[in-house]
C-alpha positions in Angstrom: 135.6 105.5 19.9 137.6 103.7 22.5 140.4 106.2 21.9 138.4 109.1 22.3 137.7 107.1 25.8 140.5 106.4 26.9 141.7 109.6 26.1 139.2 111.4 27.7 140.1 109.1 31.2 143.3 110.9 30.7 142.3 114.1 30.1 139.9 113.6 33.1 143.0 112.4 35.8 144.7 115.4 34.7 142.3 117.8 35.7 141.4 116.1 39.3 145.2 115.7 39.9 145.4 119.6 38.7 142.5 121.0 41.7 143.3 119.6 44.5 146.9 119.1 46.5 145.1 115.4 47.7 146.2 112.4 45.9 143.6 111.3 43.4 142.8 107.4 43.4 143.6 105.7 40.2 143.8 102.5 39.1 147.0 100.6 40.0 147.8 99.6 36.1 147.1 103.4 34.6 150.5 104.0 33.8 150.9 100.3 31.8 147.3 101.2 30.4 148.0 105.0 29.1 151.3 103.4 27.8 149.7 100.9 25.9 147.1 103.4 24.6 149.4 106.2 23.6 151.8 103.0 22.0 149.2 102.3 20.1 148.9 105.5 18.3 151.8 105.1 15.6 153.5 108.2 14.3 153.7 106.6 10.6 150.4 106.3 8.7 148.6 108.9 11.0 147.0 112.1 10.5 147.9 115.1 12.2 145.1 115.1 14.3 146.0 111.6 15.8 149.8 113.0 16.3 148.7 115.7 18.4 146.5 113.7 20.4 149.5 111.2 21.0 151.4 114.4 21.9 149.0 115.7 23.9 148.3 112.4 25.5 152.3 112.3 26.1 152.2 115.6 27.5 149.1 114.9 29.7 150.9 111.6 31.4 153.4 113.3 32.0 151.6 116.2 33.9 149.9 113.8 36.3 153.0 112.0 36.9 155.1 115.3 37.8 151.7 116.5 39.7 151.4 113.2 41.8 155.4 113.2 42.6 155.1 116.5 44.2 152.1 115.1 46.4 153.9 111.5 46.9 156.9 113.6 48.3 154.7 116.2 50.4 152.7 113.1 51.6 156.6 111.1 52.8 157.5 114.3 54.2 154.7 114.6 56.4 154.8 110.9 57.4 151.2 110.4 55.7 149.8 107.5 55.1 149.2 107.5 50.8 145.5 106.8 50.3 144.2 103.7 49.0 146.5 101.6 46.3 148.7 103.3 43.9 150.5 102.1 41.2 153.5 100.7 42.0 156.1 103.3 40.2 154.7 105.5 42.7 154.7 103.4 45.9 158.7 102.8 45.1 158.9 106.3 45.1 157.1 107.0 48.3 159.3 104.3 50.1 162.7 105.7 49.1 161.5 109.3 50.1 160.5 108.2 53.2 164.3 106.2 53.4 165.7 109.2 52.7 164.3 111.8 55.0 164.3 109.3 58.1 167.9 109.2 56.9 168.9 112.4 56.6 169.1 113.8 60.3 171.3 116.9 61.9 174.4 115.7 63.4 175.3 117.6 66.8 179.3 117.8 67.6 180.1 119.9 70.0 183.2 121.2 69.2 181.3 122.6 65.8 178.5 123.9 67.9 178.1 127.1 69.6 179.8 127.6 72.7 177.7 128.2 75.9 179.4 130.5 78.5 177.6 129.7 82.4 178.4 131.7 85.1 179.9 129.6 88.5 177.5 129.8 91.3 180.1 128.9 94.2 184.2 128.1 94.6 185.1 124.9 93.5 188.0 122.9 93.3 188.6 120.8 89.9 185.6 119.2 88.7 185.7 116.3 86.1 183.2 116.4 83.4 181.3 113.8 81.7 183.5 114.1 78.4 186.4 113.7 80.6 187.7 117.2 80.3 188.9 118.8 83.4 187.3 122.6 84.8 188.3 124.1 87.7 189.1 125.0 90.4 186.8 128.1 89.9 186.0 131.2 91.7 182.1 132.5 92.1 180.5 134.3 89.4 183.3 133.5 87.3 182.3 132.9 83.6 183.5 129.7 81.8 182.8 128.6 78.1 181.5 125.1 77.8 181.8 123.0 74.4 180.5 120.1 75.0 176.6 119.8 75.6 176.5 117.0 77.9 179.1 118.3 79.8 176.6 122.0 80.2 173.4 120.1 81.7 176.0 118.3 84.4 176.9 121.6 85.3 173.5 123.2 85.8 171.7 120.1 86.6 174.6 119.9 89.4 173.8 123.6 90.7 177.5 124.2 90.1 176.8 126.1 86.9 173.5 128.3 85.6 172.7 129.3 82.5 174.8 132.7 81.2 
C-alpha cells in the first residue's frame, strides 16, 4: 500500500509539472525520497508487475527532472526569482545558469564592428580623436569612415561630424 502511495505522489508531480510552464512546489528531499522508493523495488525476486512500476517510476523521475530543468533555466534566463524551496540538485542548477548567462555578454571591438561613414559639417584642420588616431584636416561634406565607436559620438557630440 505504501508503494502504491508513493507511487501515486510520483505519478501525481508528473502530471502538475506536465500542465503548466510554472514551477510546481515539491518537497525539498523528493529526489532522495523517490530514490529510496524506486531503490527499494529490487529487480531480483519481483514480478513483472513490480518491474515495470520500478521502470515506470524511473521513467516518471526522470520526466519531472528534464521538465523542471527546462523551467529552472527559463526561470535564470529571465532573472526570476524560483518559487518557494526546491531541492537542492535544482538550486545548484539555477545558480550556475544564472553564472553563466551574467557571464556570457557581447564583446564590442571596433575594429571588428561595422564601420560608420559621417559626413563633415565644416573645414577643419587635424583633429585628434579619443582613441588617439588622427582625422583631418577635412573639407565640408566630405565623407569619412570611423572605426572606433567612441571616437563617432566625439565627432557628432562635437558638431564636427553628423550621422551619414
Amino acid at each position: 500500500m505504501n508503494n502504491d502511495l508513493t507511487y501515486d505522489i510520483l505519478w501525481q508531480a508528473y502530471q502538475k509539472e506536465k500542465r503548466t510552464n510554472e514551477l510546481q512546489l515539491i518537497p525539498k528531499t523528493f529526489y532522495e525520497e523517490m530514490g529510496a522508493f524506486i531503490g527499494g523495488i529490487t529487480r531480483e525476486n519481483t514480478t513483472a508487475e513490480e518491474r515495470l512500476q520500478k521502470d515506470n517510476a524511473v521513467t516518471l523521475l526522470n520526466g519531472i527532472f528534464e521538465k523542471r530543468k527546462q523551467k529552472i533555466l527559463m526561470y535564470a534566463a529571465y532573472g526570476k526569482q524560483l518559487p518557494g524551496p526546491v531541492p537542492q540538485t535544482e538550486a545548484d542548477l539555477y545558480e550556475s545558469a544564472g553564472k553563466l548567462l551574467k557571464s556570457s555578454t557581447i564583446k564590442y571591438n571596433g575594429d571588428s564592428a561595422v564601420q560608420s561613414a559621417l559626413r563633415s559639417m565644416q573645414a577643419i584642420p587635424e583633429v585628434i580623436l579619443p582613441s588617439g588616431a588622427k582625422i583631418g584636416p577635412l573639407e565640408k561634406d566630405q565623407i569619412i569612415v570611423v572605426k572606433d565607436r567612441e571616437d563617432r559620438l566625439f565627432l557628432v557630440n562635437s558638431k564636427i561630424c553628423k550621422e551619414q
